[in-house]
C-alpha positions as CSV (number, residue, x, y, z in Angstrom):
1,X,113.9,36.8,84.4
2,X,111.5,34.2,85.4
3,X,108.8,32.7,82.9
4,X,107.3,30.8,84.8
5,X,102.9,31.0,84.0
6,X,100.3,28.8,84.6
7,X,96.8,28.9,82.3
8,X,94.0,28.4,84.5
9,X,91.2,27.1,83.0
10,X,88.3,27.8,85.2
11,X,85.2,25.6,85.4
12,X,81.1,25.6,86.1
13,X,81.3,24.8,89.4
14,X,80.1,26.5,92.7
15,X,84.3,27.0,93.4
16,X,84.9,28.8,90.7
17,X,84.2,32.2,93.2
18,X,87.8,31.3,94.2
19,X,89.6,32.1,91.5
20,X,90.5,35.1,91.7
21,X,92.1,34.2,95.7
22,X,94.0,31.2,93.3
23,X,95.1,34.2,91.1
24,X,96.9,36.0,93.9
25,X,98.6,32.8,95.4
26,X,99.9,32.1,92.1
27,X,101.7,35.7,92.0
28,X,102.4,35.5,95.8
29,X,105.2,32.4,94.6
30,X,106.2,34.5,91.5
31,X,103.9,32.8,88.9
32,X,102.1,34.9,86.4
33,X,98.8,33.5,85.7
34,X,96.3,34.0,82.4
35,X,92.6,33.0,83.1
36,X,90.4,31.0,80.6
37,X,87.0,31.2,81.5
38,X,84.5,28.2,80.7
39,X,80.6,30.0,79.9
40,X,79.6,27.9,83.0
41,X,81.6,29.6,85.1
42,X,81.4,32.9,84.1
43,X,77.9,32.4,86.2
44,X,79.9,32.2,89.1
45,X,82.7,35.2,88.5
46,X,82.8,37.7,86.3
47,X,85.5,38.3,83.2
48,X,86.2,41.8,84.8
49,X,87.6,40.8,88.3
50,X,89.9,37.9,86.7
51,X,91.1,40.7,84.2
52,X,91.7,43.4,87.2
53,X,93.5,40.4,89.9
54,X,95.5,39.0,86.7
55,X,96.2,42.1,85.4
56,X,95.8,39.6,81.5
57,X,93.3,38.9,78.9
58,X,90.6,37.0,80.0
59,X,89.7,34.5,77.3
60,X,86.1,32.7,76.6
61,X,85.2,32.3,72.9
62,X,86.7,30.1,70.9
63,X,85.4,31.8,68.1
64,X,86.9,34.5,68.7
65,X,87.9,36.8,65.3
66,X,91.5,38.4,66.5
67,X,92.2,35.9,68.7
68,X,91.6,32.4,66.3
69,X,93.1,34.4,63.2
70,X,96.3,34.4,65.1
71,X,95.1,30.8,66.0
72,X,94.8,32.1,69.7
73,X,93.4,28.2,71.4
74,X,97.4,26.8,70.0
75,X,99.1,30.0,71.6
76,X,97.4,29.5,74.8
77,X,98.1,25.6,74.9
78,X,101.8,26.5,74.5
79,X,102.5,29.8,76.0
80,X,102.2,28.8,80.1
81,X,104.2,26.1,81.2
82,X,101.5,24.4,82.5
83,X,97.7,24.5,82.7
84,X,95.2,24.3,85.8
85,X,91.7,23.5,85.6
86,X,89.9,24.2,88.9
87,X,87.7,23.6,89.1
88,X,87.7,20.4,87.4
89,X,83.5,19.9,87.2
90,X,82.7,16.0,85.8
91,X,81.5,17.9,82.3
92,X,85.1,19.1,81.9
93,X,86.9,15.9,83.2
94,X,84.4,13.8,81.1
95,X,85.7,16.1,77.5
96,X,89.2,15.4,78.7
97,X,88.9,12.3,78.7
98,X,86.8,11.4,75.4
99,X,89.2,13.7,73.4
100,X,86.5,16.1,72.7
101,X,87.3,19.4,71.5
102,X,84.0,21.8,71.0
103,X,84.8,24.8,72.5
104,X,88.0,26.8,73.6
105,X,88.7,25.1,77.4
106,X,88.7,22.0,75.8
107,X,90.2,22.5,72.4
108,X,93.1,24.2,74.4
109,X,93.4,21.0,76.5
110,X,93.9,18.9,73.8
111,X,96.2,21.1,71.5
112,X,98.5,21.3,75.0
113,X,101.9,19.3,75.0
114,X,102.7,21.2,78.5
115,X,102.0,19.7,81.8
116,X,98.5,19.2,83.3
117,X,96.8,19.8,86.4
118,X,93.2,19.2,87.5
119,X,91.6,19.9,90.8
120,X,88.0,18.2,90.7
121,X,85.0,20.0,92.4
122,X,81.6,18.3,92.2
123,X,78.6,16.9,94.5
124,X,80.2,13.4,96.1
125,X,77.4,11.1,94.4
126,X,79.1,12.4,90.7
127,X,82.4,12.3,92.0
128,X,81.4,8.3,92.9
129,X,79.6,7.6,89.5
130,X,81.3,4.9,87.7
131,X,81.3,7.4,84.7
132,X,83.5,9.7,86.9
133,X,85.6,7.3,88.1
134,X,86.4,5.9,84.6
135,X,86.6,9.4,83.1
136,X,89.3,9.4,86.2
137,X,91.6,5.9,85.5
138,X,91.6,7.6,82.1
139,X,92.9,11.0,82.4
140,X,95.6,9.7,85.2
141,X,96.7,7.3,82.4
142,X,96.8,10.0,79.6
143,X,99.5,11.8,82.3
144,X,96.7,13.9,84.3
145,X,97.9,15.3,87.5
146,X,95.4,15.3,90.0
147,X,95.1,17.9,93.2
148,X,92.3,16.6,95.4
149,X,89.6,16.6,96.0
150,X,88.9,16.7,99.5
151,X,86.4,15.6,102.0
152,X,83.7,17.8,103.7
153,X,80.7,19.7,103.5
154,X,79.4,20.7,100.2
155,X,77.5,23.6,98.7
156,X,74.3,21.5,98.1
157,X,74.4,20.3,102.0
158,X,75.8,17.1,101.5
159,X,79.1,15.8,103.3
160,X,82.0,14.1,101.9
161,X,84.4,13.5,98.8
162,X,83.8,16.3,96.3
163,X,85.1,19.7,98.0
164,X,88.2,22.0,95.8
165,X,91.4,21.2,97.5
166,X,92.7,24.1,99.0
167,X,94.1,27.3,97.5
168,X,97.6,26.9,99.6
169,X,97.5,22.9,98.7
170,X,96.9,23.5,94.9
171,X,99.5,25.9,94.1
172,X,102.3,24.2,96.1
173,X,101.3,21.0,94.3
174,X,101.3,23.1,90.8
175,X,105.0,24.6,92.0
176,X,105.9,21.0,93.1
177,X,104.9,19.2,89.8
178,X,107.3,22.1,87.9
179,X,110.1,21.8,89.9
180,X,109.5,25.1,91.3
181,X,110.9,25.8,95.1
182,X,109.3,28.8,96.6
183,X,112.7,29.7,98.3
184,X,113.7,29.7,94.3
185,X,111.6,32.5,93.9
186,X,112.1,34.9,96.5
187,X,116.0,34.4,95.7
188,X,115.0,35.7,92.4
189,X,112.9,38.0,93.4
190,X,113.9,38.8,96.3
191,X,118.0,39.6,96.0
192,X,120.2,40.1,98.6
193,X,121.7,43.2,97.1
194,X,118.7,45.8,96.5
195,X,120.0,49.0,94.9
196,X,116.7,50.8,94.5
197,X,114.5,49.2,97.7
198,X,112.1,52.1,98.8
199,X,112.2,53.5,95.2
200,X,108.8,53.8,93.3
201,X,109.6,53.3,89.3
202,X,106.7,54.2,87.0
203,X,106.7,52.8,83.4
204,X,105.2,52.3,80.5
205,X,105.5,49.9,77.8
206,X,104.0,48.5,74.8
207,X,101.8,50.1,71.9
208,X,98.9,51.8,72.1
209,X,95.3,51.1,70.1
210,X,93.3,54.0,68.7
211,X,90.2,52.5,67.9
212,X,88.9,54.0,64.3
213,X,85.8,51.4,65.1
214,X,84.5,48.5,66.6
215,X,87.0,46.7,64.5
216,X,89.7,49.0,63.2
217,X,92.3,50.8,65.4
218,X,95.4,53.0,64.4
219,X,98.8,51.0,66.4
220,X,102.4,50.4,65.4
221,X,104.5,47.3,65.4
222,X,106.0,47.7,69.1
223,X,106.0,43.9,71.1
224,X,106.8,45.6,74.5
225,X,109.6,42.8,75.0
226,X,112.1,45.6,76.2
227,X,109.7,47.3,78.8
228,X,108.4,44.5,80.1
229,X,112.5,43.3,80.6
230,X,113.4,46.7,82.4
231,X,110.2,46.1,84.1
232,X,111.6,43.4,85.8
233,X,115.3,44.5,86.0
234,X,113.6,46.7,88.4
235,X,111.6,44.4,90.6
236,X,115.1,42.5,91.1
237,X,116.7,45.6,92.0
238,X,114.2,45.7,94.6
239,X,111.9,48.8,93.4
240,X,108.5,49.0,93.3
241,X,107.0,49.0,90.0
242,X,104.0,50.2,88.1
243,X,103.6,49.3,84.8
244,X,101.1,50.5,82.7
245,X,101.1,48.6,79.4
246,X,99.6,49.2,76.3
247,X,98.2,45.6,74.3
248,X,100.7,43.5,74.1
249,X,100.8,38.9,74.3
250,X,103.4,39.0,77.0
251,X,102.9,37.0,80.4
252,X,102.7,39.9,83.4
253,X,106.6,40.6,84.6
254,X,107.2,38.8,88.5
255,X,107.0,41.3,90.7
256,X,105.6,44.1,88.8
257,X,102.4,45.8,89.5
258,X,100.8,46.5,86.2
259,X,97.7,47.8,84.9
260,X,96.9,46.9,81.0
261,X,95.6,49.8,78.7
262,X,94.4,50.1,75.5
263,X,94.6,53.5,74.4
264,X,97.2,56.8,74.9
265,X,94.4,58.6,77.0
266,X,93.7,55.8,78.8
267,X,97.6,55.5,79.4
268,X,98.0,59.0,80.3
269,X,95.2,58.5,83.1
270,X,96.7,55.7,85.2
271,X,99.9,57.6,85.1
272,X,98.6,60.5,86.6
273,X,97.2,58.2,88.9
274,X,99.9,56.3,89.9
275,X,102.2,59.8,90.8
276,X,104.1,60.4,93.1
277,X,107.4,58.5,91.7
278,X,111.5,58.4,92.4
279,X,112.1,57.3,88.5
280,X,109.9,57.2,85.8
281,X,110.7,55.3,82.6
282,X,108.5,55.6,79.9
283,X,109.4,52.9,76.9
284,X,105.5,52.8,75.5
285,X,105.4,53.4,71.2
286,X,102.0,55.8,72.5
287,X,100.2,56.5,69.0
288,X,101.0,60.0,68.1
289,X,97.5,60.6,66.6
290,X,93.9,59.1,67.3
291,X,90.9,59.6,64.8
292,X,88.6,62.7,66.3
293,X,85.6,61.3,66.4
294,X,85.4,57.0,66.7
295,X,82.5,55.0,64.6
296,X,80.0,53.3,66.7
297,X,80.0,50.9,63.6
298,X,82.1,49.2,61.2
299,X,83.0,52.0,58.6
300,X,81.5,50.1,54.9
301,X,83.1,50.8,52.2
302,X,81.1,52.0,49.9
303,X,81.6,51.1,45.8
304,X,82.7,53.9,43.8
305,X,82.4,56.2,47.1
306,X,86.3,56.1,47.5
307,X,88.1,55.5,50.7
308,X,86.8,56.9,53.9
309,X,88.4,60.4,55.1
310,X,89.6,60.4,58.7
311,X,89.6,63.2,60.6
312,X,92.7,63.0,63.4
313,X,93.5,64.2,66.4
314,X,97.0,65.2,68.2
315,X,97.6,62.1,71.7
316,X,98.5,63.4,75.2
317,X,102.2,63.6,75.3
318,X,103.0,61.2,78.2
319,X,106.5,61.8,78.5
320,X,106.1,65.9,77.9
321,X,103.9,66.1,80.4
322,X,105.7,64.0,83.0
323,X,108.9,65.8,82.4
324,X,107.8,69.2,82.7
325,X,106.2,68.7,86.6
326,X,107.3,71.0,89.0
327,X,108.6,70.3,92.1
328,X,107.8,67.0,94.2
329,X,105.4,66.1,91.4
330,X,108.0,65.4,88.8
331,X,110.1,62.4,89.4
332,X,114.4,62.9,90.1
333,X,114.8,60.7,86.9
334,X,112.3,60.7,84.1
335,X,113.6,58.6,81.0
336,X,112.2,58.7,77.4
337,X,112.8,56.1,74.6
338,X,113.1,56.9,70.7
339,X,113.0,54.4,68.0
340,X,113.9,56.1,64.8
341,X,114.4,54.1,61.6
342,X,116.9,57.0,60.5
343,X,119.4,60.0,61.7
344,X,119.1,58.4,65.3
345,X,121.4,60.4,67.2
346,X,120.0,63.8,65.4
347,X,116.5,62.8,66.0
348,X,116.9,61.3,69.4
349,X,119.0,64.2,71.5
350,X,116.1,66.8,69.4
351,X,113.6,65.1,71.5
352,X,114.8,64.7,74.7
353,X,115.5,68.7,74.6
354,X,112.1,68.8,73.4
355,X,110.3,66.7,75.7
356,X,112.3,67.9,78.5
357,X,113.0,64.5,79.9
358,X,116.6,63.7,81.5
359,X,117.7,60.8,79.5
360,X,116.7,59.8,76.3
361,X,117.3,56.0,74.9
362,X,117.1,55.5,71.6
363,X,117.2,52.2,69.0
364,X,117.3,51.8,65.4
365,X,114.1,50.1,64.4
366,X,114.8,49.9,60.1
367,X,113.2,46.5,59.4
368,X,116.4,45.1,58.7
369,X,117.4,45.8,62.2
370,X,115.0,43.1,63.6
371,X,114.7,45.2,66.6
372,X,111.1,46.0,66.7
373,X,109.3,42.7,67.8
374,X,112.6,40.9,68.4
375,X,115.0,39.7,71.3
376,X,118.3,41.8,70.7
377,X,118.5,45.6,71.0
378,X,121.2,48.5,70.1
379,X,120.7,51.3,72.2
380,X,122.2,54.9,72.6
381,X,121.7,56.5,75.2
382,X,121.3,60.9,75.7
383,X,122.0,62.7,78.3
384,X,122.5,67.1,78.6
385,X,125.9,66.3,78.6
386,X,126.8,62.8,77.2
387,X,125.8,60.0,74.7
388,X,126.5,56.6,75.1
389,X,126.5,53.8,72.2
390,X,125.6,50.1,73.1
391,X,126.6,47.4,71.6
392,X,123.9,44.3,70.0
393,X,123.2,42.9,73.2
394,X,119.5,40.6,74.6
395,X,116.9,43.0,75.9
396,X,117.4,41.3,78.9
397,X,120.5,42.0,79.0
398,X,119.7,45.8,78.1
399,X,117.5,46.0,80.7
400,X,119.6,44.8,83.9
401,X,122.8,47.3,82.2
402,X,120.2,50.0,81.9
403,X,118.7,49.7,85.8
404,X,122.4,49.1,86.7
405,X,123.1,52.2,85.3
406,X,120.2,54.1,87.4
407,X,121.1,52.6,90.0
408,X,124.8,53.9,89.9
409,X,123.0,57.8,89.2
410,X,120.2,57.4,91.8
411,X,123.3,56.0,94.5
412,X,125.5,59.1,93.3
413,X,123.0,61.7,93.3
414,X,122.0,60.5,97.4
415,X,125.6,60.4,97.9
416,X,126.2,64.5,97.0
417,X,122.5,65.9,98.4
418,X,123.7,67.5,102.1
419,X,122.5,65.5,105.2
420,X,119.1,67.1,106.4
């Protein structure tokens, strides 16, 4: 599985529209890419079509409650395995270089111990100021690796150094300066045994968030670490995937198409959308209940008043509804998931008769399991006519014995259907 990511920090210049076409070159080499968005810039491209190209978070405040309670400027310094800042405006470069730390680009840049990358874009007379260049001597001597700029017409009509180095030019330099070889990535990506090419697996994976109000939400404790793993078992395999993940802090899976949601309903939609599929595998912990009607405010609590009664409401059953299609509609293999914290095997084979799904894995999530959030799962699997138990294995290594395993059904099943 790869991890390779890049954090782009995107700054106020006139480039900054190209972003989004960095974005996709990034995922074209089988890089995932988080955006951090500078206020500057968000003048020149919008939050929304970072999120929908990234398919991430896009982050802007450093202030941010959720984000700075779970001290979100450290996480995002050390999560990617290096950071880009294009463009690179003489505001940003000059902060670099001074050290200063006032708002989340640059307090990320200097809580960072990954590498660095900066692609300067500004007018040539303040790429030529003497404060620029100095800015410049310092950041290559702090370690700085610089991509550009190049020479040519500018934005404000003049001509010469000062342009954004090309898209192609800046990623291969990124990939370079990592040690990453684009034939690396397509061997990953790309393997020469494809069990599942031309198959269309639709999955789901993470929690979901039922807002109560602006600041509460009903959720559970599930990471999405196993999803996102089968997730890309099945890119590897060679299948198309469409993931539709609930809120989770995992990079995007290589490969993998995915569309970020925050509630069941929300969930249910895309996967109506995204129908028609050969295999659907739905490993999402959807809430089973959201509050009736949502606050449009924060719900006070009131002295002597008592706690707040909340009225709820039964989720969409995704995986019900999926499994009982008819026809071409539903998929040949549609595969639930149960964690149970007791009874597992009575619980487990229950649902998937109940949901009407053909598989149905199941894990012991007891806290003293350290399944739920962690690396290593114990699965057993349910069948109409079989169960299968797992040993304590990575979910990595769940996830590429799992698509090996519908690989071997989907292979069999073609193998007895007459010739048409």
């Amino acid at each position: 599985m790869s991890t390779h990511r890049v954090l782009i920090i995107i700054g106020g210049g006139i480039a900054a529209y190209k972003a989004p076409e960095l974005i996709r070159a990034f995922k074209k080499n089988g890089i995932g890419a988080r955006c951090l968005l500078t206020a500057a810039a968000a003048q020149f491209v919008s939050p929304l079509s970072l999120a929908s190209v990234s398919g991430d978070k896009v982050y802007e405040n450093l202030f941010d409650l959720k984000d700075e309670v779970e001290m979100g400027h450290i996480q995002l310094s050390r999560e990617a395995d290096a950071i880009l800042v294009a463009p690179a405006t003489a505001d940003l470069i000059g902060k670099m270089a001074m050290g200063v730390a006032n708002d989340l680009a640059s307090t990320t840049l200097l809580a960072t111990d990954k590498p660095v990358f900066i692609a300067p874009a500004m007018n040539v007379r303040m790429w030529h100021h003497p404060a620029t260049q100095r800015n410049l001597s310092q950041l290559k001597a702090d370690g700085i690796q610089m991509i550009g700029p190049d020479e040519g017409d500018m934005a404000c009509g003049e001509f010469g150094l000062g342009r954004m180095s090309d898209i192609e030019q800046i990623v291969t330099q990124v990939m370079d300066g990592l040690n990453i070889e684009a034939s690396d990535v397509a061997a990953k990506y790309t393997p020469v045994d494809q069990p599942l090419k031309g198959q269309h697996v639709l999955m789901t994976a993470g929690p979901t968030h039922e807002p109560i109000d602006p600041v509460r939400y009903i959720a559970n404790r599930s990471s999405g670490k196993q999803g996102y793993a089968i997730a890309t078992a099945f890119a590897e395999a060679g299948a198309t995937v469409s993931l539709i993940s609930g809120p989770t802090n995992l990079p995007d899976p290589v490969g993998v198409n995915i569309t970020r949601v925050e509630t069941a309903k929300e969930m249910l939609s895309i996967v109506q959308q995204s129908l028609p599929a050969d295999i659907a595998v739905m490993t999402a912990a959807v809430a089973d209940w959201r509050v009736d009607t949502q606050a449009n405010q924060k719900v006070k609590k009131d002295i002597g008043a008592g706690p707040p009664t909340l009225s709820l409401v039964e989720n969409p059953d995704i995986l019900a509804w999926l499994s009982k299609l008819e026809g071409d509609k539903r998929p040949d293999l549609v595969i639930g998931f149960a964690a149970e914290t007791e009874n597992v095997a009575e619980y487990a084979s229950a649902k998937r008769a109940r949901k009407g799904c053909d598989w149905m894995v199941a894990n012991n999530v007891s806290p003293e399991t350290g399944i739920m959030g962690g690396d290593n799962n114990t699965i057993d699997i349910f069948t109409s006519d079989d169960h299968e138990t797992w040993p304590n294995m990575s979910k990595k290594d769940v996830a590429q014995k799992l698509v090996a395993r519908i690989s071997h059904y989907v292979s069999a099943k073609s193998n007895k259907e007459p010739n048409s």
